[in-house]
C-alpha positions in Angstrom: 9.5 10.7 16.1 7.2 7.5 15.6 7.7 5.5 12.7 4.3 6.6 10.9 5.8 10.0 11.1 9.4 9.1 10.1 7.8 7.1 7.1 5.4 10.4 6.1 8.5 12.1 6.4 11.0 10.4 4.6 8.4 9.2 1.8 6.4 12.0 0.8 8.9 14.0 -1.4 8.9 10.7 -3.7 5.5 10.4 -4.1 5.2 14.2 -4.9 7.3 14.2 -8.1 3.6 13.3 -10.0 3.0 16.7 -8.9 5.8 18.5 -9.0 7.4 17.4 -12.0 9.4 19.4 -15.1 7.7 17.0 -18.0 4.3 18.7 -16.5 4.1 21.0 -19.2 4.1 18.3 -22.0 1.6 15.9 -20.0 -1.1 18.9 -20.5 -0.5 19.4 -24.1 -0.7 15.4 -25.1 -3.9 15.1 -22.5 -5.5 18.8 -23.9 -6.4 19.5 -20.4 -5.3 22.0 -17.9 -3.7 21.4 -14.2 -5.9 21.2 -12.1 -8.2 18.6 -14.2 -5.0 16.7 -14.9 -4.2 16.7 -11.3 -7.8 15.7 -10.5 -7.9 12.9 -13.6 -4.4 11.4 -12.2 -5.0 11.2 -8.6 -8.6 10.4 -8.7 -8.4 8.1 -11.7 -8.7 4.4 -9.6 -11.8 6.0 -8.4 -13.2 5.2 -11.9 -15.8 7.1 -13.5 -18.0 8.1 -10.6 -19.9 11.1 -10.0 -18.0 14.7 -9.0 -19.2 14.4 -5.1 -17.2 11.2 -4.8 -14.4 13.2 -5.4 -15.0 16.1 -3.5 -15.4 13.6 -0.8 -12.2 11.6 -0.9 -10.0 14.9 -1.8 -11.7 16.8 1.2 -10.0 20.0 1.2 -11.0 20.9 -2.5 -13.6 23.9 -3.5 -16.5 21.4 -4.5 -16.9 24.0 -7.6 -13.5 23.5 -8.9 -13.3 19.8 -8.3 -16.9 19.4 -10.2 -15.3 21.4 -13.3 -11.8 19.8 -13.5 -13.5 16.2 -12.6 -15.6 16.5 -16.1 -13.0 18.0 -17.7 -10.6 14.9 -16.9 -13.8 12.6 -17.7 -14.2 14.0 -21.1 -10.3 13.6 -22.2 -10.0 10.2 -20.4 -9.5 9.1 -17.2 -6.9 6.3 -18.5 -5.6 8.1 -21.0 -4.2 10.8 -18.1 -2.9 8.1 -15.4 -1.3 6.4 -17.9 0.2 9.7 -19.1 1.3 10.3 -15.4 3.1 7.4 -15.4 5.0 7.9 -18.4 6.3 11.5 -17.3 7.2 9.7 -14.0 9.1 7.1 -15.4 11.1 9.4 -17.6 11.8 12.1 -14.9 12.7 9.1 -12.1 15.2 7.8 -14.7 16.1 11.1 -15.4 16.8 12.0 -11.8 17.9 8.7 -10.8 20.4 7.8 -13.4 22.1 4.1 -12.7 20.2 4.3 -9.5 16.6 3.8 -11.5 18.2 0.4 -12.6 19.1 -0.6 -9.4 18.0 -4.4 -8.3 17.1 -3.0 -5.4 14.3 -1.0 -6.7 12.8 -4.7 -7.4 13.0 -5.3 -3.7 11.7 -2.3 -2.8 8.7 -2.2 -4.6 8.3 -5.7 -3.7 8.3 -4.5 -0.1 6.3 -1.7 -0.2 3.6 -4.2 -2.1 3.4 -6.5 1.0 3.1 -3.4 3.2 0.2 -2.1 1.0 -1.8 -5.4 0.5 -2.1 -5.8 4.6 -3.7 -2.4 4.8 -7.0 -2.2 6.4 -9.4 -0.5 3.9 -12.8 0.1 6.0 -13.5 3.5 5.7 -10.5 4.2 3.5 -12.0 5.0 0.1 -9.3 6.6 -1.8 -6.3 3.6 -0.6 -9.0 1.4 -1.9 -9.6 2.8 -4.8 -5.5 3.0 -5.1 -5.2 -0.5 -4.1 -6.3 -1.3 -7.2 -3.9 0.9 -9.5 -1.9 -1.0 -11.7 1.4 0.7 -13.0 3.0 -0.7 -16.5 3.7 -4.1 -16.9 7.3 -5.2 -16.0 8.0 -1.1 -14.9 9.4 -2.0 -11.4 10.5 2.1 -10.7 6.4 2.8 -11.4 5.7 -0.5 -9.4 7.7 0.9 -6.3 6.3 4.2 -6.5 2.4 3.2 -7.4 2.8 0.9 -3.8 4.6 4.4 -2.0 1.4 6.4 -3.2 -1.4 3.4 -2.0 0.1 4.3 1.7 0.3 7.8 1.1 -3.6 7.8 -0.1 -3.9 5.6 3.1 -2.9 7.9 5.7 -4.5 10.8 4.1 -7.6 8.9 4.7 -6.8 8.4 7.8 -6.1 12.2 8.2 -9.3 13.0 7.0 -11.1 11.2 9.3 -9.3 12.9 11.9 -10.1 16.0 11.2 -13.5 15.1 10.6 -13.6 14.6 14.2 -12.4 17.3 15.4 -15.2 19.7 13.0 -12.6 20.5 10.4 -14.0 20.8 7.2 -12.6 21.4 4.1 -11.6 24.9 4.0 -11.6 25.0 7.5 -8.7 22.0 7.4 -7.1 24.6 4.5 -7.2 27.6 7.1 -6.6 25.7 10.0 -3.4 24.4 8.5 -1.7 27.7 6.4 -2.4 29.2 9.9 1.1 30.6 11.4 2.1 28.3 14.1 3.4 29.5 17.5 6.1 27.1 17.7 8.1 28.2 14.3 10.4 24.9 14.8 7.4 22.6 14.1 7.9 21.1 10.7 4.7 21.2 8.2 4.4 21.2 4.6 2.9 24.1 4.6 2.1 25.9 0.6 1.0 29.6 1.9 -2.1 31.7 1.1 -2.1 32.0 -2.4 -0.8 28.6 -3.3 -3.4 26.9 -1.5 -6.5 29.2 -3.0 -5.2 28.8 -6.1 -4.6 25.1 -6.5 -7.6 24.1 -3.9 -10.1 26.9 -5.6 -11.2 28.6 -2.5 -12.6 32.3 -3.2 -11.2 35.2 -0.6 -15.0 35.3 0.6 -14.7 31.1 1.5 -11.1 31.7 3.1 -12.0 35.2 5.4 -15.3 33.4 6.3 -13.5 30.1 7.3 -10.9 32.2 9.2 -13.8 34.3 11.2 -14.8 30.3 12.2 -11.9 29.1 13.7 -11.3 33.1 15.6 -15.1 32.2 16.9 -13.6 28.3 17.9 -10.8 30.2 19.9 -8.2 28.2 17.5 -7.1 31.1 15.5 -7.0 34.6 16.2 -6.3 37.1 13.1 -2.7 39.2 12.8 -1.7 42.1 10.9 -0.8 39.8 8.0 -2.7 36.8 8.3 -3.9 34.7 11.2 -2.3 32.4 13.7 -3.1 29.4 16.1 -4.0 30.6 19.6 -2.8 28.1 22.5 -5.5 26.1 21.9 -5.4 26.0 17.5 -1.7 24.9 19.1 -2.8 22.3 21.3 -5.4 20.9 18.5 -2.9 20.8 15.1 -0.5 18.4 18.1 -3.7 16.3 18.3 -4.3 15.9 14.7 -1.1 15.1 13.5 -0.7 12.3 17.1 -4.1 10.7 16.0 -2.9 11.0 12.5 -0.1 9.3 12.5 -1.3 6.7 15.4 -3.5 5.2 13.4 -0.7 4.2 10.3 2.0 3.3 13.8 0.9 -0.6 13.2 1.6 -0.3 9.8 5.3 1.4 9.9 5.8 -0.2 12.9 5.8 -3.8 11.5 9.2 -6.1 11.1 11.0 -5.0 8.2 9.2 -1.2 7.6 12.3 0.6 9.1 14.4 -1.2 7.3 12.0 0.0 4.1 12.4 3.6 4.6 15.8 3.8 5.6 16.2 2.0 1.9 14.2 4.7 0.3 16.6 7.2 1.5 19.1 7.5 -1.4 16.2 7.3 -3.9 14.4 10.3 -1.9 17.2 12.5 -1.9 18.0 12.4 -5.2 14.0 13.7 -5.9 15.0 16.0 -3.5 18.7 16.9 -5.1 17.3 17.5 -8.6 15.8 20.7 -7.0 12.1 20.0 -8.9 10.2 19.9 -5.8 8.8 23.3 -4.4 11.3 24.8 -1.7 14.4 22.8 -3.2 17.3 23.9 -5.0 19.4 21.8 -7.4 22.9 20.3 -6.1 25.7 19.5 -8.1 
């Protein structure tokens, strides 16, 4: 596995908990706004107060519709008002989570590291890290400082991905489809949401998914099943060639001194997110 990978890996369920988290519920009623435009607000929030297609741009595999209406939506309640709502649920449900751990020195160090990491990152062509770069957490909140740096190089390499599949004549339902698709190798590891989820939470109609599905069938990617579709030889060999290009272009970046050393840090920290059972597909531990 190359280090980008490892780091994608081994990082991502951190970064998710602003997704995925149990105070979610009271973050809508205090911001009066629903999911999807809080989800929209939070993440897209460094952007600043641009117009809807700047969104749809940088978030790529969202109905343009649904991004448009959630986008104003988050304008109207305030942009601010959600991130800094975000990071208030994440501090209490890290500290929550974490316990003595959230008060470790180390997370000091960590962030720290993650910051140095972050502020080397090329940024040509990278809106969305850009925009990110510029996200400031609270104040003296050194658990919101580590994690704000974790999602800068998430937002990076999902620029990165985008670009990719750009390439390669993805767009973004197609990237949807292309990636729910059921893979011939059932030992590759995806995060993969399913159907449902991904219509739902991305906004794409039955009419947009079927019609994206008849494209990549007419690529030769994809060829349809009795309960969905799947990746043909070639849908195989392609999805190997996204996620390669994908994650070469973030191997400088996990690959310089110290980065290892980073993420193998991160690990206690990760598997507590992961040990609270919050995150989709988990299960509390004792």
């Amino acid at each position: 596995m190359t280090a980008a990978r490892t780091a994608y890996e081994s990082l991502e369920p951190f970064h998710v908990l602003a997704y995925f988290n149990p105070g979610m519920g009271d973050a809508l009623k205090d911001t009066g706004v629903d999911p999807s435009s809080f989800y929209l607000g939070a993440r897209g929030a460094p952007l600043g107060d641009c117009a809807p297609e700047v969104v749809i741009s940088t978030f790529y595999n969202f109905a343009p519709a649904t991004v448009t209406a959630g986008w104003a939506t988050a304008r109207s309640a305030g942009l601010q008002k959600i991130a800094d709502r975000r990071f208030a649920m994440l501090d209490a449900s890290l500290r929550d989570i974490l316990g003595d751990l959230a008060d470790n020195p180390e997370i000091t160090e960590l962030a720290d590291g993650f910051g140095r990491l972050a502020s080397d990152l090329p940024l040509g062509g990278r809106a969305l890290a850009a925009a990110w770069s510029t996200s400031t957490p609270p104040n003296g909140n050194d658990l919101l400082r580590l994690w704000n740096n974790v999602a800068i190089l998430r937002e990076w390499r999902g620029d990165n991905h985008i670009s990719v599949l750009v390439g390669h004549g993805l767009d973004g339902i197609d990237a949807c489809t292309f990636h729910e698709s059921t893979l011939l190798d059932p030992t590759i590891r995806r995060r993969a949401m399913g159907r449902r989820l991904t219509q739902l939470t991305r906004g794409w109609s039955d009419t947009d998914w079927e019609a994206s599905v008849d494209r990549l069938v007419a690529r030769g990617i994809a060829e349809r099943t009795d309960d969905g579709h799947r990746l043909t030889a070639d849908g195989a060999a392609l999805y190997d060639d996204i996620e390669a290009a994908t994650d070469a272009l973030g191997e400088n970046v996990w690959s310089a001194p110290g980065a290892d050393d980073l993420v193998a840090r991160m690990r206690p920290y990760v598997k507590a997110v992961i040990d609270a059972g919050v995150l989709p597909g988990t299960k509390k531990k004792a």
